[in-house]
C-alpha positions, 0 to 999 in steps of 0.5 A: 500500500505504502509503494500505492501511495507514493505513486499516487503522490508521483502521479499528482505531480506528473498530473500538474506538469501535464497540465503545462504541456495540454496548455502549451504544445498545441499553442507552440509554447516551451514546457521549460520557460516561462515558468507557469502563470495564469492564462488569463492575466499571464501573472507568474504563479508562485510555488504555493499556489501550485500544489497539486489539487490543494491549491485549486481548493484553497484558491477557490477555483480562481486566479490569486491576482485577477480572480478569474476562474481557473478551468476545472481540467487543471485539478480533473487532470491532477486526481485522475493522473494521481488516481490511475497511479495508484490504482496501476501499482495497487494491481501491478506492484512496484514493477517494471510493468507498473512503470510502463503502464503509468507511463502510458497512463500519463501519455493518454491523460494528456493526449485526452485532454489536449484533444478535448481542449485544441482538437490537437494530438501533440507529437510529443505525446504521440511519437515521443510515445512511441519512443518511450514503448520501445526503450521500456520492456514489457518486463523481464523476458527477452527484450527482442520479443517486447521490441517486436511487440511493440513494433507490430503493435505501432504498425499493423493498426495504425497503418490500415487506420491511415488507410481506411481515412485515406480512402474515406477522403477520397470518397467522400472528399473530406478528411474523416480521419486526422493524421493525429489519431493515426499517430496516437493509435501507433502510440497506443499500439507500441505500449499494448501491442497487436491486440492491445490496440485492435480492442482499443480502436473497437471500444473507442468507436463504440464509444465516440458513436454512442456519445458522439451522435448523443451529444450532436442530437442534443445540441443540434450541431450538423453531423456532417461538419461538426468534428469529433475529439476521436483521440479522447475517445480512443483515450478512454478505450486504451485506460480501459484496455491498457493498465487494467484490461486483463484484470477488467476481462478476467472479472468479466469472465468470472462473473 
């Protein structure tokens, strides 16, 4: 339990840096420098107004210097980092397979949330992901076999992804598939392999399906024109499917 709540701590830190890079990459803007300020007034923010999750709380939700509202995904992202911490290490224990799920967990927390906000799928968080796959092993079997995984996983559905969007667009002559969501699926497919990645590009389009039409019928924006965050989507699928999939299936299966 102890190793579960360092991670959940590790997990509210990671969340808070996070949050800089959702704000920043897609607006071209250094991770590094500046150090973080409010978005509305661009005042610094000093190092107590900055703790994960309790400053939102003791600020009440809003800028120390020009009162105004500080958007409610700044603490979502810190719990929900800190929590899927916790919950990999509680099912995996300190190993190397928790790290790599953590990892992995933090990648999609982000690209989910980037997506959400920008309609922007940060290479970053995509290919540097796929990077991190490859350096990382599955666990402590041979490293060929994990790389191979990996590769497979990073190929095979992202490749026909990219084609069946290809193929949309010139039947339809307009993009139906960005080439972010094609990345992010390598990404999602050098962490969880083949299979891995098949169940996640399935469950997310049942997912963005059922929510996206729901949500478009509700305010009556036009199908035909309105764009889906399918990353967040996808997002969603790979944290079920991913960090906690096997244990997920074999409930499923026992009850």
């Amino acid at each position: 339990m102890m190793e579960a709540l360092l991670a959940l701590a590790a997990g509210l830190l990671i969340g808070s840096f996070l949050n800089v890079c959702i704000y920043r990459m897609p607006r071209d803007i250094s991770v590094v420098r500046p150090r973080s300020f409010c978005p509305s007034c661009e005042h610094p923010i000093a190092w107590y107004d900055n703790v994960p999750v309790l400053s939102y709380i003791s600020l009440g939700g809003r800028c120390r210097k020009c009162r105004e509202p500080i958007p409610i995904r700044y603490p979502v992202v810190e719990m929900l980092t800190g929590l899927l911490f916790f919950g990999i290490v509680l099912v995996h224990g300190p190993s190397l397979a928790a790290l790599k799920q953590c990892v992995f967990a933090a990648l999609i927390v982000g690209l989910i949330f980037s997506d959400l906000e920008q309609r922007i799928l940060p290479d970053e968080f995509t290919l540097g992901g796929v990077a991190l796959a490859l350096v990382l092993p599955q666990g402590w079997g041979p490293v060929w076999v994990s790389i191979t995984q990996a590769v497979l996983g990073a190929g095979v559905i992202s490749s026909v992804l990219w084609l069946v969007g290809v193929f949309y667009k010139h039947l339809r002559k307009r993009e139906g598939l960005g080439l972010g969501d094609v990345k992010m699926v390598a990404m999602i497919g050098a962490f969880l392999g083949l299979h891995g990645a098949l169940l996640t590009v399935v469950l997310g389009s049942v997912i963005g399906s059922v929510l996206g039409l729901g949500y478009i019928l509700l305010t009556r924006k036009d199908a035909s024109t309105y764009e889906l965050p399918f990353g967040t989507f996808l997002g969603v699928a790979a944290l079920v499917c991913g960090p906690f999939g096997k244990q997920l299936a074999a409930w499923i299966q026992g009850g």
